[in-house]
N, C-alpha and C positions, 0 to 999 in steps of 0.2 A: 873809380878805383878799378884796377883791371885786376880779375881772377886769375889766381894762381893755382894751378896743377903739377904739383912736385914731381910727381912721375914723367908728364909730358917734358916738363924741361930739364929734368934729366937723362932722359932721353937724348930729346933735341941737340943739346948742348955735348950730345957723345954722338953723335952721325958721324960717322966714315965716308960717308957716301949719300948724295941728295936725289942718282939716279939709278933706280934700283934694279937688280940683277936678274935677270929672268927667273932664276931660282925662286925668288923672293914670295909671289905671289900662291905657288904650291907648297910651301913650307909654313907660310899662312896659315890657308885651309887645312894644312895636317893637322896642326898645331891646335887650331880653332876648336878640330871636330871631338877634343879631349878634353878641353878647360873645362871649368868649374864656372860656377854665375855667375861669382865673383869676378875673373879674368875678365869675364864677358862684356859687364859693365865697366871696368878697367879699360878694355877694348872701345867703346862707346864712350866715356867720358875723352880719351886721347882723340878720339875722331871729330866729336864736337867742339876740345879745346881747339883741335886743328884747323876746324872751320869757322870759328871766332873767331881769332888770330890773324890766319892769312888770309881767309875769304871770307870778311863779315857784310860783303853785300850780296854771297848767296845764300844765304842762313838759309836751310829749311828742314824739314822735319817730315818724313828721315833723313836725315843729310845723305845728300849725293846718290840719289835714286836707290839707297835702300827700301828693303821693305818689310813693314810689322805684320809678323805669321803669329799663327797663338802662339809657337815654343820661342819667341822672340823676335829681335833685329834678325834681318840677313843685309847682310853689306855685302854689295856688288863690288867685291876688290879692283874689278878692271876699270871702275869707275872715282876710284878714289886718285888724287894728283900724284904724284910719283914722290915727292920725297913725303908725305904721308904715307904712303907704303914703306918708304927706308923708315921712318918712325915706330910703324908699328911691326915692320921683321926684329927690328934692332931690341925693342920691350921683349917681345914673344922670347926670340931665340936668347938673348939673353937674360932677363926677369924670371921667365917662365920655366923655363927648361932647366934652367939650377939647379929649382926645386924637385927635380927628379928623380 
């Protein structure tokens, strides 16, 4: 049975764009340095469905040369695939920022 992540594929299913805009990566990290846990995990479940999905033969943990600090994940954004980045600008800047 494949798992389903409502968020991620609505998301996915609203991409404009699969290569993402220079912008993208430092509106990111703005974005990141303000969320709540919640987002954060939010953040982390989208990156693991992303990496089941498209790359289920490099599963690993932490995905994609993150690293676990006590205050949490840090994800190496330069490390994540490109339209995994247009995924998670497109949640952030729209999901997130609404709520503001």
């Amino acid at each position: 049975m494949k798992e389903e992540l409502l968020i991620y594929n609505t998301v996915e299913n609203n991409l404009t764009t699969e290569t993402p805009e220079a912008h993208f990566i430092p509106d990111i990290q703005d974005i990141m340095k303000t969320v709540d846990s919640m987002t954060t995990d939010i953040v982390y479940a989208i990156i693991r469905k992303y990496q089941m999905t498209e790359d289920p033969e490099t599963v690993d943990d932490p995905p994609y040369g993150s690293k676990y600090l006590k205050k949490g994940l840090k994800v190496e954004l330069g490390n994540l695939p490109p339209k995994l980045i247009c995924i998670l600008h497109t949640f952030l800047t729209k999901y997130y920022k609404r709520e503001e």
